[in-house]
N, CA, C and O of each residue as an XYZ file, in Angstrom:
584
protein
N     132.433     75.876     62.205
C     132.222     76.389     60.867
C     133.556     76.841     60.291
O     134.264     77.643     60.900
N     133.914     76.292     59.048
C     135.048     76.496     58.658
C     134.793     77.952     57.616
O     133.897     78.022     56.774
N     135.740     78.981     57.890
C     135.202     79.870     56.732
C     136.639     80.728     56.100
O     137.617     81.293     56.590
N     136.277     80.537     55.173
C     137.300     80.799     53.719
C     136.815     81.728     53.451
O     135.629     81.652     53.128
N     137.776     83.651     53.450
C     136.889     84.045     52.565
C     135.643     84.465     52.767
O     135.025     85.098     51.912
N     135.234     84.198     53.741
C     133.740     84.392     53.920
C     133.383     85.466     54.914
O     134.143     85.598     55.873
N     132.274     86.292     54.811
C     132.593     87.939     55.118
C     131.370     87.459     56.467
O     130.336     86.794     56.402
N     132.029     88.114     57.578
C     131.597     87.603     58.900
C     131.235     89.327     59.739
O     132.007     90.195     60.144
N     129.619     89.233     59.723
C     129.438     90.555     60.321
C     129.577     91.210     61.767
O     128.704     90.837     62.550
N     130.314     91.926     62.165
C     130.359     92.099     63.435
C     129.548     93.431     63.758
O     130.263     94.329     63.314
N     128.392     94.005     64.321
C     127.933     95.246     64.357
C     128.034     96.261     63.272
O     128.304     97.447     63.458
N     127.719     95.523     61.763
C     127.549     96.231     60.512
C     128.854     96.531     60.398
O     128.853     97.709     60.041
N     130.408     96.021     60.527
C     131.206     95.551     60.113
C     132.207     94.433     59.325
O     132.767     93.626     60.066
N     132.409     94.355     58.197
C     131.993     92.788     57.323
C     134.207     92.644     57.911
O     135.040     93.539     58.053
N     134.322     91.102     58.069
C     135.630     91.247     58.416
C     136.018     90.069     57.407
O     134.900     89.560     57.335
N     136.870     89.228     56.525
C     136.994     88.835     55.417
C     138.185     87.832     56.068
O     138.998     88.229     56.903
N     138.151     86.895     55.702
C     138.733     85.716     56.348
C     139.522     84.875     54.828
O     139.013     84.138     53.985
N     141.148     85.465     55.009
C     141.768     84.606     53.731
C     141.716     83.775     53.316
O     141.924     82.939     54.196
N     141.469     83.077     51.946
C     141.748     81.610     51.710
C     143.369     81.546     52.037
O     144.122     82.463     51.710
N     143.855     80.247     52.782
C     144.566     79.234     53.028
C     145.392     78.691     51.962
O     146.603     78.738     51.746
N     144.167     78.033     51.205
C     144.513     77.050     50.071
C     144.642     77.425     49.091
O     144.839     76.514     48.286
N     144.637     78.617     48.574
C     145.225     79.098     47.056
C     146.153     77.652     45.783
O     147.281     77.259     46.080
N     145.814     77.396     45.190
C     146.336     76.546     44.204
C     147.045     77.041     43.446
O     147.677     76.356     42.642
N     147.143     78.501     43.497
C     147.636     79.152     42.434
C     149.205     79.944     43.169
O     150.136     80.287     42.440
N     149.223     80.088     44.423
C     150.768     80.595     44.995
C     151.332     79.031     45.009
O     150.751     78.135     45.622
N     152.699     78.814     44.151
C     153.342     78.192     43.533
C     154.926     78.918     44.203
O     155.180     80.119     44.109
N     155.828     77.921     44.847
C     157.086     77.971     45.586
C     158.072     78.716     44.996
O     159.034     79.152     45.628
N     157.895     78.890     43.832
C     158.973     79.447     42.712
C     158.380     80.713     42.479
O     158.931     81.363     41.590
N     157.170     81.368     43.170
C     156.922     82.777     43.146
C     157.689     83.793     43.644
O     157.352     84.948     43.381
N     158.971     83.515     44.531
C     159.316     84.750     44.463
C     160.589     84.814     43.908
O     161.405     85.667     44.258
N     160.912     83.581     42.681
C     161.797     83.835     41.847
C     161.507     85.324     40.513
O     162.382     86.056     40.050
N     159.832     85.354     40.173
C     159.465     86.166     39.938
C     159.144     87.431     40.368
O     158.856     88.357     39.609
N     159.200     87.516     41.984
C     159.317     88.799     42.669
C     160.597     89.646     42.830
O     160.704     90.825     43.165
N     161.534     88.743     42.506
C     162.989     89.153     43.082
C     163.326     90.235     41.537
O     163.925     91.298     41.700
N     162.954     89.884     40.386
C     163.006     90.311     39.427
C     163.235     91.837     39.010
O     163.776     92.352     38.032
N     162.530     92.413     40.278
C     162.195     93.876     40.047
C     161.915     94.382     41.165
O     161.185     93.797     41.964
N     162.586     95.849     41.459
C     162.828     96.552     42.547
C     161.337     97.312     43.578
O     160.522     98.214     43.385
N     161.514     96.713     44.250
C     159.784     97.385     44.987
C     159.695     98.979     44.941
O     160.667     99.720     45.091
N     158.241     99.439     44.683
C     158.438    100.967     44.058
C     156.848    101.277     44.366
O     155.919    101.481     43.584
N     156.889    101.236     45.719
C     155.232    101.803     46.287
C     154.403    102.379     45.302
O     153.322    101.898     44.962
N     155.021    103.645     44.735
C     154.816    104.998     44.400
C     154.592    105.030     42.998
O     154.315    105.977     42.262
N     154.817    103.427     42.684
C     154.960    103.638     41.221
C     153.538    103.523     40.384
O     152.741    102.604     40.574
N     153.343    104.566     39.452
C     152.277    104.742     39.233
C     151.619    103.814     38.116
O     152.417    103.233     37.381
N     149.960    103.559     37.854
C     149.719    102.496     36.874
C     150.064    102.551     35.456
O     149.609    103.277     34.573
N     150.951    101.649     35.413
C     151.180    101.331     33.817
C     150.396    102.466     32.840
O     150.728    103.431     32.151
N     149.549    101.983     33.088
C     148.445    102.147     32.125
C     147.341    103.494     31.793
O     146.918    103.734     30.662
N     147.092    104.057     32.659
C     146.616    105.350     33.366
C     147.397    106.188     34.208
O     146.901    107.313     34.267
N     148.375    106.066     34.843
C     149.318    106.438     35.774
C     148.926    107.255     36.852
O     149.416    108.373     37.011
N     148.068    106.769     37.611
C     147.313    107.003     38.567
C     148.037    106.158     39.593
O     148.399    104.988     39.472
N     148.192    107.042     40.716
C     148.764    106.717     41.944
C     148.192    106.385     43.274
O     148.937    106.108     44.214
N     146.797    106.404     43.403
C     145.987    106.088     44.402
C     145.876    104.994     44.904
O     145.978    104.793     46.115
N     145.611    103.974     43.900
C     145.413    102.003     44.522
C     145.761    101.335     43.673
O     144.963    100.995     42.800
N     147.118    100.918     43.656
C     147.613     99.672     42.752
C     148.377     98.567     43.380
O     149.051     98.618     44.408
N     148.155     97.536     42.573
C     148.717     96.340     42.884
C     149.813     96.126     41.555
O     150.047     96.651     40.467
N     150.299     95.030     42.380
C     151.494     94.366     41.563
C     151.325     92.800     41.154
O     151.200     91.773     41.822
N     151.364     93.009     40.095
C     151.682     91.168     39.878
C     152.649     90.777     40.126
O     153.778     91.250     39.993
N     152.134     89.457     40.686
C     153.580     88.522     41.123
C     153.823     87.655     40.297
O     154.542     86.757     40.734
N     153.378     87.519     38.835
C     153.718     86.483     37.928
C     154.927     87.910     37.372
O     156.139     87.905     37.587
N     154.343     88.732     36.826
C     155.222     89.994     35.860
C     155.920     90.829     36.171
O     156.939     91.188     35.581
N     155.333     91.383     37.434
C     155.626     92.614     38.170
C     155.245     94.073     38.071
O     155.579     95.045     38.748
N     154.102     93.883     36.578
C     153.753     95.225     35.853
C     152.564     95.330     37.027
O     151.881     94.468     37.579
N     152.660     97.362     37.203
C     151.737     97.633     38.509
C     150.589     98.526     37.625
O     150.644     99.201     36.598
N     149.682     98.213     38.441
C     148.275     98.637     37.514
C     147.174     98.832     38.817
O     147.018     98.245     39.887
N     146.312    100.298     37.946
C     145.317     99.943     39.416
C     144.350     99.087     39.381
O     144.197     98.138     38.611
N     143.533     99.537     40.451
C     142.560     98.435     41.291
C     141.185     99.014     40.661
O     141.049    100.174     40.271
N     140.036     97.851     40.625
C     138.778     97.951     40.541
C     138.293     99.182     40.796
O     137.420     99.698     40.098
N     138.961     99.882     42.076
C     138.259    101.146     42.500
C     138.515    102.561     41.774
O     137.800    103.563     41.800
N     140.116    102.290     40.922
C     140.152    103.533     40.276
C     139.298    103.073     38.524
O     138.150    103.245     38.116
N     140.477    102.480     37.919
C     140.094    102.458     36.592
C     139.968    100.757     36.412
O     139.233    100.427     35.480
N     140.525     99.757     37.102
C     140.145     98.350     36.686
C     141.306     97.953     35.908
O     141.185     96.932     35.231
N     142.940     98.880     35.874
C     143.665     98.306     34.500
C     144.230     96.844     35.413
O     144.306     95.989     34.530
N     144.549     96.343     36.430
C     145.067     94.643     37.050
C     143.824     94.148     36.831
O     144.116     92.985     36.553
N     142.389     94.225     36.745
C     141.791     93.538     36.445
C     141.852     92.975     34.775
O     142.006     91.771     34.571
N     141.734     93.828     33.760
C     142.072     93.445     32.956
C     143.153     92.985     32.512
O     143.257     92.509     31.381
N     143.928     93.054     33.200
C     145.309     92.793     32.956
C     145.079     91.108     33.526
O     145.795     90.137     33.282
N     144.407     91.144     33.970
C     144.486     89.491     34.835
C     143.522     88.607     34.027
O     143.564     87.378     33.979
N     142.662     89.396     33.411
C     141.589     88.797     32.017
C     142.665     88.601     30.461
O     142.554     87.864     29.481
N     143.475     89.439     30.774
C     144.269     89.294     29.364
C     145.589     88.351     29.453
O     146.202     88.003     28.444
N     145.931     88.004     30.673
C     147.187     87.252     30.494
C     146.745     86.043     31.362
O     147.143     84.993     30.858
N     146.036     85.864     32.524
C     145.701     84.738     33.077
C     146.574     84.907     34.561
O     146.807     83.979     35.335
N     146.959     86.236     34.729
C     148.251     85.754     35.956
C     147.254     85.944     37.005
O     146.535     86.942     36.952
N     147.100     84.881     38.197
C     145.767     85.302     38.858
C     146.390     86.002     39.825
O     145.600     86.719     40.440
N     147.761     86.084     40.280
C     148.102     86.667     41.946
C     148.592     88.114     41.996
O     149.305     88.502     41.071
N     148.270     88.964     43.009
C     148.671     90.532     43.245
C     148.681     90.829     44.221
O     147.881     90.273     44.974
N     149.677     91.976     44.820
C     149.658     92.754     45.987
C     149.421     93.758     46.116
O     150.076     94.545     45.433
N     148.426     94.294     46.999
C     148.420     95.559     47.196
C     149.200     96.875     47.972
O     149.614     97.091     49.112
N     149.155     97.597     46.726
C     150.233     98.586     47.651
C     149.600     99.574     48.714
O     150.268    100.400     49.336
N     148.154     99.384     48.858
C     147.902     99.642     49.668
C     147.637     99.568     51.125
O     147.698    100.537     51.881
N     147.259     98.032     51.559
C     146.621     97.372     52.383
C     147.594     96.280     52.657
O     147.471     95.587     53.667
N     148.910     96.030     51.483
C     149.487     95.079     51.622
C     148.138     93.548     51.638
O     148.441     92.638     52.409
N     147.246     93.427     51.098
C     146.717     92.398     50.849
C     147.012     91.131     49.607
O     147.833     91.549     48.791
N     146.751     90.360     49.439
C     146.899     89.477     48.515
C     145.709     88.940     48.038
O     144.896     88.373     48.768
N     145.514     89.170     46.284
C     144.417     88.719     45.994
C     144.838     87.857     44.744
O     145.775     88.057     43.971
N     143.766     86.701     44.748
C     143.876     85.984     43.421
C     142.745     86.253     43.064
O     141.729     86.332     43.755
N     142.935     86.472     41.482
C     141.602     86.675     40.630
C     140.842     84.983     40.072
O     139.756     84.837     39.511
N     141.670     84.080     40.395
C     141.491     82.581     39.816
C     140.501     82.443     41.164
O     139.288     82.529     40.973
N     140.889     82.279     42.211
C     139.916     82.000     43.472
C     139.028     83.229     43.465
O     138.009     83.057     44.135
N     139.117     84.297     42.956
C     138.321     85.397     43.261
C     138.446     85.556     45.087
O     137.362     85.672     45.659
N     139.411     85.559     45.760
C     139.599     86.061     47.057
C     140.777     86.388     47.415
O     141.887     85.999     47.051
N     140.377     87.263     48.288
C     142.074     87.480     49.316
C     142.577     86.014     49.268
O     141.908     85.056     48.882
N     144.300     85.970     49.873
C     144.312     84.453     49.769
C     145.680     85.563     51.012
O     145.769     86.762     51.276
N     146.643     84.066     51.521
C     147.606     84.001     52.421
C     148.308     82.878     52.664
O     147.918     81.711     52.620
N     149.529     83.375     52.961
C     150.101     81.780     52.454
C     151.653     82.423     53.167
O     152.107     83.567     53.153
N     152.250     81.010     53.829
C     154.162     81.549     54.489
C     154.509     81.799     53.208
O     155.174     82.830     53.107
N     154.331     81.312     52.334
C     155.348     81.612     51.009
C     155.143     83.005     50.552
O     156.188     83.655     50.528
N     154.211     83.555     50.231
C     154.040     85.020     50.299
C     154.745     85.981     51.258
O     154.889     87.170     50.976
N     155.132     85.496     52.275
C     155.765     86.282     53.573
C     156.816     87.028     52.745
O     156.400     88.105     52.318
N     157.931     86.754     52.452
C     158.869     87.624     52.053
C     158.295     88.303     51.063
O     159.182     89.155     51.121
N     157.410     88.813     49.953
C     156.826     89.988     49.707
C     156.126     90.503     50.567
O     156.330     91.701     50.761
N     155.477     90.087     51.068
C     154.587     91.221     51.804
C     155.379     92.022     53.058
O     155.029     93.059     53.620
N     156.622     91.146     53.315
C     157.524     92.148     54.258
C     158.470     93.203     53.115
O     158.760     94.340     53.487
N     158.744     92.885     52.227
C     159.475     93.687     50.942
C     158.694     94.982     50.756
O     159.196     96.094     50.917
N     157.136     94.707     50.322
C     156.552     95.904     50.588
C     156.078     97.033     51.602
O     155.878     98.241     51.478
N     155.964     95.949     52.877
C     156.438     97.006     53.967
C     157.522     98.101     54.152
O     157.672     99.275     54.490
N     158.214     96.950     53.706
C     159.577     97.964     53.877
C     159.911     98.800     53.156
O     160.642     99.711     53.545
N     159.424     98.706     51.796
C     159.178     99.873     50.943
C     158.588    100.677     51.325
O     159.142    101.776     51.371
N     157.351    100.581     51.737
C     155.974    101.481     51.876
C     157.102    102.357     53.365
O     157.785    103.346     53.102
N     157.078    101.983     54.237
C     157.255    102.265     55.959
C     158.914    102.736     56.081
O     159.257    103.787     56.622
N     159.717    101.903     55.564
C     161.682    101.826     55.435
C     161.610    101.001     56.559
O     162.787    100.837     56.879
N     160.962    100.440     57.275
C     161.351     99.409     57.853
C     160.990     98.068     58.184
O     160.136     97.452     57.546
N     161.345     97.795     58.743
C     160.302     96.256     59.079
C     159.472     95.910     59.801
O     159.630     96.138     61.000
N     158.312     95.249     59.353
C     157.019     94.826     60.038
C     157.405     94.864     61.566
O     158.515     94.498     61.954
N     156.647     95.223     62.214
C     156.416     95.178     64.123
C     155.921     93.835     63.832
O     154.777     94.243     64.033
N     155.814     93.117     63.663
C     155.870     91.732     63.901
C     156.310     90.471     63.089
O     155.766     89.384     62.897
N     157.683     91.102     62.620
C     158.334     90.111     61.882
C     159.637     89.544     62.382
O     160.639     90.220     62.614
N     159.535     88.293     62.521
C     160.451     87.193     63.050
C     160.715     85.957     62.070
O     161.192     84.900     62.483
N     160.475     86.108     61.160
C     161.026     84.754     60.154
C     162.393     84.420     60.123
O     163.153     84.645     59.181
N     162.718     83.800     61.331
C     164.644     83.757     60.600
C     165.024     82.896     59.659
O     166.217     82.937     59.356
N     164.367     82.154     59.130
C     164.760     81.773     57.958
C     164.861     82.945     56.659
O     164.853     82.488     55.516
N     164.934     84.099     56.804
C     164.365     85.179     55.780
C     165.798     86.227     56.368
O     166.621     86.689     55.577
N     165.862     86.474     58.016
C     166.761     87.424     58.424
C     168.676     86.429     58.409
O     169.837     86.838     58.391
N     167.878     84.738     58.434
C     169.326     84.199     57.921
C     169.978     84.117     57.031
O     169.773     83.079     56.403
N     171.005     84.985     56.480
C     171.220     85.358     54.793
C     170.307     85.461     53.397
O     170.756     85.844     52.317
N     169.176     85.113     53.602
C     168.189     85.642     52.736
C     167.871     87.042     52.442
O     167.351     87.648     53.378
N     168.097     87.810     51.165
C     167.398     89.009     51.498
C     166.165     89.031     51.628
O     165.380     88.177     51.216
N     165.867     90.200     52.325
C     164.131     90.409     52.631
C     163.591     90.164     51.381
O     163.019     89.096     51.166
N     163.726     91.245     50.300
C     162.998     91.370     49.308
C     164.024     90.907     47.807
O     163.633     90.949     46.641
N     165.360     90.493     48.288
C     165.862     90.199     46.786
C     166.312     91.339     46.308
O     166.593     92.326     46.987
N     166.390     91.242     45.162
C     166.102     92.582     44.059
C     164.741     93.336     44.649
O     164.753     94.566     44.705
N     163.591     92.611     45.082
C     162.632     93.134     44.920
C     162.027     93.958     46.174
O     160.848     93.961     46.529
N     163.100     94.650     46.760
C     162.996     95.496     47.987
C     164.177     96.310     47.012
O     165.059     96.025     46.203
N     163.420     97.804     47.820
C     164.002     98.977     47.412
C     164.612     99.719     48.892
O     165.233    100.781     48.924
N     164.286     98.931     49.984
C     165.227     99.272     51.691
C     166.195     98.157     52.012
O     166.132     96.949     51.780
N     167.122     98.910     52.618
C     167.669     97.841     52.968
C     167.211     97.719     54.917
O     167.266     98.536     55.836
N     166.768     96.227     54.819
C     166.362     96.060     56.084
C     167.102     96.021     57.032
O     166.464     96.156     58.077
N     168.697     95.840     57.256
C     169.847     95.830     57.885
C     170.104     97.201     58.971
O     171.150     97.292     59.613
């Protein structure tokens, strides 16, 4: 059984299985991440509430989540950008697939925000294509991983 996405119960525990195939993480995404400095803490645009926000990876404007006030949801109804990270969970969601999604190309943000969130680097990060003159996060890390 192949499952995408699809919420798999273990003893009244639901465990959520990424889409793969996202159509919408595009190779030139973290020309748009590099753009702007990673900033955990930074509060929503829009409400400025600091509890659960994500970031777009088309813009970079941070807004919260469904659970506080809904401003990345609308924000993703008003401009079309479907992809975000959470600064909480470090998850990745597209609003176009409506699921978590995961993907190598995403790797260097989601280690950028680690390293924001933590100051250091993932316990299980080995990409040397990323530690070979690449910065971690670009512009878009606020640690330096070195």
């Amino acid at each position: 059984m192949h499952l995408t996405s699809q919420k798999v119960f273990l003893h009244e525990m639901t465990a959520v299985e990424p889409k793969t195939d996202c159509p919408h993480i595009k190779s030139d995404i973290l020309d748009n991440w590099r753009r702007e400095i990673v900033d955990v803490s930074k509060p929503c645009f829009t409400c400025h509430d600091v509890s659960e926000n994500w970031r777009c990876l088309e813009c970079n404007i941070v807004l919260c989540s469904s659970y506080v006030n809904g401003h990345m949801r609308e924000h993703n109804q008003q401009t079309g950008h479907p992809l975000v990270i959470s600064f909480s969970d470090l998850s990745f969601w597209c609003y176009s697939c409506d699921e978590y999604v995961i993907s190598p190309v995403l790797h260097p943000i989601k280690v950028s925000v680690y390293v924001a969130k933590f100051g250091e680097l993932p316990p299980d990060y080995h990409d040397a294509s990323i530690t070979n003159g690449d910065d971690v996060g670009g512009e878009g890390s606020s640690a330096n991983p070195s």
